[in-house]
C-alpha positions as CSV (number, residue, x, y, z in Angstrom):
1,X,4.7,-8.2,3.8
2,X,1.3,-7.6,5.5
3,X,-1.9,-6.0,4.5
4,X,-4.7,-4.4,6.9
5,X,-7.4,-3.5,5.3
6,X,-8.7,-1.0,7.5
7,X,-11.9,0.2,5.4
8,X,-13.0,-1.0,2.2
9,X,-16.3,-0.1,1.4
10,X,-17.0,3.8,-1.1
11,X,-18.5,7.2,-0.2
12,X,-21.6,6.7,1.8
13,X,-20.6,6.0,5.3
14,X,-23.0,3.1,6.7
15,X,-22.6,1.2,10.4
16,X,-20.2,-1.6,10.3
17,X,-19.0,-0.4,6.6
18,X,-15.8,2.1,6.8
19,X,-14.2,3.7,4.0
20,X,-10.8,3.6,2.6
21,X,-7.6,3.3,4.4
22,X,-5.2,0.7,4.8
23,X,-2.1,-0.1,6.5
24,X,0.9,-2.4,4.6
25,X,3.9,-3.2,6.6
26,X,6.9,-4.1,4.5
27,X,10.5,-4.6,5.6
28,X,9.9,-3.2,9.4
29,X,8.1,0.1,7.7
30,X,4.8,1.1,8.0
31,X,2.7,2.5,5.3
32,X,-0.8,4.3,5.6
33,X,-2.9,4.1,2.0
34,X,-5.6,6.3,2.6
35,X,-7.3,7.7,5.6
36,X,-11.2,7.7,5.2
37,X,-13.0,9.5,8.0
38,X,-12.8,6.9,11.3
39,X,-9.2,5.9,10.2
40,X,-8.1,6.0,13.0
41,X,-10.2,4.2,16.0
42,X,-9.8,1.1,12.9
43,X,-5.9,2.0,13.6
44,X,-6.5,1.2,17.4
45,X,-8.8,-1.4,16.7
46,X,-6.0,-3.5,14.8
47,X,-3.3,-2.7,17.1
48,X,-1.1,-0.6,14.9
49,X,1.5,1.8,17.2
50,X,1.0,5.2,15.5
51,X,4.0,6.2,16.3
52,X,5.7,3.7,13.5
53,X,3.5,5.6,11.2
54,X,5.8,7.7,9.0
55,X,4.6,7.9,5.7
56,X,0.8,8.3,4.3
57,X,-0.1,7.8,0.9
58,X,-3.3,9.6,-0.3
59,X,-4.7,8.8,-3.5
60,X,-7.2,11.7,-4.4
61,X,-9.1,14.5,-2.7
62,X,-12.1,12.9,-2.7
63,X,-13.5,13.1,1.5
64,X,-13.7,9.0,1.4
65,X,-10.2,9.2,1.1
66,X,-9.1,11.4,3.6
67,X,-11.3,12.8,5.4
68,X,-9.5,11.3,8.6
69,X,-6.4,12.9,8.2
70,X,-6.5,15.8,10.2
71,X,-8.0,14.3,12.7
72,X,-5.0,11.8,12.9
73,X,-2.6,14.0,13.1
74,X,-4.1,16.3,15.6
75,X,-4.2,13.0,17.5
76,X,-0.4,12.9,16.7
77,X,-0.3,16.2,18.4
78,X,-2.1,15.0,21.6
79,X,0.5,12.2,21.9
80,X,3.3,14.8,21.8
81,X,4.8,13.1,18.7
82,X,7.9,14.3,17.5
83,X,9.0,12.3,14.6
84,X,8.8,13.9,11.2
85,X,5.4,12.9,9.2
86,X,5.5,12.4,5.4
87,X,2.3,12.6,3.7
88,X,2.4,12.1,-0.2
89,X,-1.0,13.3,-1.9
90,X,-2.2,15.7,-5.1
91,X,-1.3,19.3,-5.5
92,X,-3.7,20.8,-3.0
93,X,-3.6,18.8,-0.1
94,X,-0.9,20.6,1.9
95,X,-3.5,23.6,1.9
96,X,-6.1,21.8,3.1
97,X,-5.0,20.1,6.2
98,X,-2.9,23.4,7.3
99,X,-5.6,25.6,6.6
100,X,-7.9,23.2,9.1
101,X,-5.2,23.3,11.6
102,X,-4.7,26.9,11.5
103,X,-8.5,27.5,11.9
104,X,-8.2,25.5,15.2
105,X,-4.7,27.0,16.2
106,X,-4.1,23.2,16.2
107,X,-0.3,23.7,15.2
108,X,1.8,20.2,15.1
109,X,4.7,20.1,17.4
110,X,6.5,17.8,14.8
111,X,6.8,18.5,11.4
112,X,4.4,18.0,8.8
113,X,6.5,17.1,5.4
114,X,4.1,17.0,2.2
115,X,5.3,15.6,-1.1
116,X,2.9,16.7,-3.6
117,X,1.8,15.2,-6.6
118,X,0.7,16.4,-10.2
119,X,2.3,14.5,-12.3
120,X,0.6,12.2,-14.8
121,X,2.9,9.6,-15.5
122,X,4.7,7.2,-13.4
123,X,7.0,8.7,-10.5
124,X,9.4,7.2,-7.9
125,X,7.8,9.0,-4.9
126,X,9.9,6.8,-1.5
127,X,12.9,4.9,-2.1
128,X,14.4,3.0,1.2
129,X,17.3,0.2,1.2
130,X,14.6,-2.5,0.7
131,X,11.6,-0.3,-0.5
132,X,10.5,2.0,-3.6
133,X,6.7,3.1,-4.1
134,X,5.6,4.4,-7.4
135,X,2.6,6.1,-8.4
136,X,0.0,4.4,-10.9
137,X,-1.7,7.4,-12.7
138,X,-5.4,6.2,-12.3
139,X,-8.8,7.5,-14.8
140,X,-11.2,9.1,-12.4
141,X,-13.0,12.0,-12.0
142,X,-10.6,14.3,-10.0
143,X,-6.7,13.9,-10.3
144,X,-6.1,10.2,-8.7
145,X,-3.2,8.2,-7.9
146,X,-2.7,4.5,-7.0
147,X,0.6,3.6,-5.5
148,X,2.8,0.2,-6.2
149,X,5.4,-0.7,-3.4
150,X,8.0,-2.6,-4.1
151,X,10.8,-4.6,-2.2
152,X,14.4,-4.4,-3.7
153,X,17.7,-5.2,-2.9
154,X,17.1,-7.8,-0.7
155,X,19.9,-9.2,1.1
156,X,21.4,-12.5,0.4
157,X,20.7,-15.5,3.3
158,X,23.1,-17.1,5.2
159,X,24.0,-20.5,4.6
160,X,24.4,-21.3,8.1
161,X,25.7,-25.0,7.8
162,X,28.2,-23.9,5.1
163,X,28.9,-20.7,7.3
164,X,30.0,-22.8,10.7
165,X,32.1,-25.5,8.5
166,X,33.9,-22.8,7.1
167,X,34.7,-21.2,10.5
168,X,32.7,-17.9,9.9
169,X,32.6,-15.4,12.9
170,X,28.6,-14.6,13.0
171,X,30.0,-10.7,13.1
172,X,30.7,-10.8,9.6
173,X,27.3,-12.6,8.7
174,X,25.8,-8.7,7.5
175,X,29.0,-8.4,5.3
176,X,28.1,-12.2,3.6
177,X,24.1,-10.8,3.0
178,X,25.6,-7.8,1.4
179,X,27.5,-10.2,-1.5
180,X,30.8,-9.3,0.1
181,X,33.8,-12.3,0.6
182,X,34.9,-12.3,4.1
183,X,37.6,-13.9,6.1
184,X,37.4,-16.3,8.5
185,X,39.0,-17.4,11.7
186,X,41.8,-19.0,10.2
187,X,42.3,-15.6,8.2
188,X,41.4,-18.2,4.9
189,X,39.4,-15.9,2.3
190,X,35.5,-17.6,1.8
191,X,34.0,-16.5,-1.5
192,X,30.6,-15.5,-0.3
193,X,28.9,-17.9,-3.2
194,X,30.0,-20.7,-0.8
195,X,28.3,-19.4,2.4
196,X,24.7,-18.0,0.8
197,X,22.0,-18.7,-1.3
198,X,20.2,-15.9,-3.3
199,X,18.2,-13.6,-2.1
200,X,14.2,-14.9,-1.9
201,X,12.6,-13.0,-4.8
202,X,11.3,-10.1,-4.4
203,X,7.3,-9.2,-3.6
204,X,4.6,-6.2,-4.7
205,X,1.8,-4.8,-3.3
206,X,-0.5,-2.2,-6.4
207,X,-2.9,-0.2,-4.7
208,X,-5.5,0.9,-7.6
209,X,-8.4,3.0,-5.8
210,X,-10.7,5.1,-7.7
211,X,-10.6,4.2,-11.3
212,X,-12.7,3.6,-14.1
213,X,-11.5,0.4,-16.4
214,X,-8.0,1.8,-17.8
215,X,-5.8,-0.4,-19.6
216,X,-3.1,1.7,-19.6
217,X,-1.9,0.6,-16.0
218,X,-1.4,-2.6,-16.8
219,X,2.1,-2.7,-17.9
220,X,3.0,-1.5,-14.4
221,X,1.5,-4.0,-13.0
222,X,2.9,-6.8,-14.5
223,X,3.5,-9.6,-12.2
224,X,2.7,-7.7,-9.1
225,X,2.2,-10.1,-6.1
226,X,-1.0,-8.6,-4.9
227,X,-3.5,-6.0,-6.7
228,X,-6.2,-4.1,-5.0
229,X,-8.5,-3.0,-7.4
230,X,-11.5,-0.9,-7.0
231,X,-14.5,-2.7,-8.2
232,X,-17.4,-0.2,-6.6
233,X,-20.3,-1.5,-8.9
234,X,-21.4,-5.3,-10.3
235,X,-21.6,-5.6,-14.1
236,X,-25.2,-5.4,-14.3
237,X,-24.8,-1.0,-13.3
238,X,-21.7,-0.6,-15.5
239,X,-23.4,2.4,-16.6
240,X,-23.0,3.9,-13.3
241,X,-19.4,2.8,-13.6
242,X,-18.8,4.7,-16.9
243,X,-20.8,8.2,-15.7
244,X,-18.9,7.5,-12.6
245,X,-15.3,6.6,-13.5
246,X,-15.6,3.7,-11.5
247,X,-15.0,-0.2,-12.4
248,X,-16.7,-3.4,-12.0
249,X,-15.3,-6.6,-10.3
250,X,-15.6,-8.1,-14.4
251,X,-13.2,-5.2,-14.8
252,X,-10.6,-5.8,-12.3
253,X,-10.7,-9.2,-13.0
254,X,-10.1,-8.4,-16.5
255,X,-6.9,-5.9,-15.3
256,X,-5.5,-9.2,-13.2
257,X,-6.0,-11.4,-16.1
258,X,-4.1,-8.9,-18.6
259,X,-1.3,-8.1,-15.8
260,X,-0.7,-11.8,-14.9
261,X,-0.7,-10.7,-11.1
262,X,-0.9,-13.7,-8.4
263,X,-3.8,-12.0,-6.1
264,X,-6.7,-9.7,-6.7
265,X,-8.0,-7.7,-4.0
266,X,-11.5,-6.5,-4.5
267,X,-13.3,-3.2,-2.8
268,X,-14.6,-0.1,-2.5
269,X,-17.9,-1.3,-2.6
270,X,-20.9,0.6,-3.6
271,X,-23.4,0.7,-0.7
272,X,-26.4,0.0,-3.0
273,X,-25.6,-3.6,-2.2
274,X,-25.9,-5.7,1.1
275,X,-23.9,-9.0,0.1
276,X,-20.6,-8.8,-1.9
277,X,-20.5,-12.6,-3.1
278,X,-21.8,-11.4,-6.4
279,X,-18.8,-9.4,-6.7
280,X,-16.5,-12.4,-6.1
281,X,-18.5,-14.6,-8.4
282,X,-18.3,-12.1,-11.4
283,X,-14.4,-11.4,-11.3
284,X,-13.8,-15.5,-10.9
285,X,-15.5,-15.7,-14.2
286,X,-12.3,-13.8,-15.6
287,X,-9.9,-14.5,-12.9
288,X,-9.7,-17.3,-10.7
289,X,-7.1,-16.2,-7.3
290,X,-9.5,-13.4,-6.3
291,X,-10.6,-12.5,-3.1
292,X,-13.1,-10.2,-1.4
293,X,-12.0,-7.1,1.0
294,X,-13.3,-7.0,4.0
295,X,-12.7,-4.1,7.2
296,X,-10.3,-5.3,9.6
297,X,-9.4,-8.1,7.4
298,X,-5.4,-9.2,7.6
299,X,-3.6,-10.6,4.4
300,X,-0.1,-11.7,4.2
301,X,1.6,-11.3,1.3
């Protein structure tokens, strides 16, 4: 599992500092979370094929959030995609990006598939072999999402030693990861505990953007691998966070702490400030394995 943090920083756009978007590759899939306005030159910047993008996640209808959207997919357009596009965002945003393709008689030649969302409580939204995403109902002004992606099923591995002793043909090798008993060479039935070790557990990636502090969430995050959490302000202008329905970097730590996850992600940064190593000194006070967002900025999971 690998996360681009594309943009990290909140609303005001200022040089060097983009806003939300990033990319998490999981299990050969590619997801888009969020596409800020410049979303996607930060794509091209970081090498990612858009053509492997086929699912977006947007977490509210607020412009830092996707404001690049139709421009990426009337770029789509000029690259004569044809792949199906699933974009998953709240009630509302299907009429939004048609209505600003139909003003520039920009119509896609693929087809645009939105799944949206109004729900308030948790909802299975994608679910792949490997791969489910969720939706954590977030507290913030306007109807807001954060998503939690999940591997499952993950295949058993091969005991390859154990596998050539036993005279295993390599074609059955996907039938051994699957937890079936195959036959070997010598037509001798091998019980597939004798060829493969478990399965490595499993990882999670939570995706909390715009949210005041809301402990609510943090049973569905229990023992995620990785949170990113929203911290726009410091603690000192928690007052801003309250009238804003935003949270601190004390906060997230404090939703980290509570949900015993292994990483904490902090961003969405407030552009009142110029250095971010207060934020990262706050949260540690609550949370030790934190870690600072940063654009362009590559974590593997």
């Amino acid at each position: 599992m690998k996360l681009t943090i594309l943009g990290c920083h909140s609303a005001l756009p200022k040089l060097g500092h983009n806003v939300s978007a990033q990319i998490l590759e999981i299990q050969n899939e590619i997801f888009l979370i969020d596409c800020g306005e410049g979303t996607q030159l930060l794509l091209r910047r970081n090498k990612i094929k858009f053509s492997r993008i086929k699912n977006i996640f947007i977490s509210h209808l607020h412009g830092d959030h996707y404001f690049g959207l139709v421009g990426l997919i009337s770029t789509f357009s000029l690259l004569n995609r044809t792949n199906d596009l699933n974009i998953y965002g709240p009630l509302g945003i299907k009429d939004l990006i048609l209505n600003q393709l139909k003003a520039g008689n920009s119509w896609t030649n693929f087809k645009l598939n939105f799944n949206e969302l109004k729900d308030t409580n948790p909802l299975t939204i994608f679910k792949s072999e490997f791969i489910e995403v969720s939706t954590i109902p977030l507290n913030h002004r306007i109807y807001t999402n954060g998503f939690i992606f999940k591997e499952i099923n993950l295949p058993k591995r091969i005991n390859q030693h154990a596998a050539k002793l036993k005279k295993i043909n390599i074609a059955y090798y996907n039938k051994l990861k699957q937890g079936y008993d195959v036959f070997n060479e010598l037509n001798e039935k091998i019980l597939n505990s004798e060829v493969t070790f478990d399965s490595r557990p499993t990882k999670s990636y939570a995706y909390c953007s715009d949210t005041q502090y809301d402990e609510s969430i943090i049973e569905q995050l229990k023992n995620c691998s990785v949170l990113y959490h929203e911290s726009t302000f410091l603690d000192k202008h928690i007052k801003l966070a309250k009238s804003t329905k935003h949270s601190t970097a004390k906060q997230a730590a404090m939703i980290a702490k509570k949900a015993s996850v292994e990483l904490l992600i902090l961003g969405h940064y407030s552009s009142r400030y110029n250095s971010y190593q207060d934020f990262l000194n706050e949260a540690k006070l609550i949370f030790n394995n934190v870690i600072l967002s940063e654009d362009n900025k590559i974590i593997n999971i």
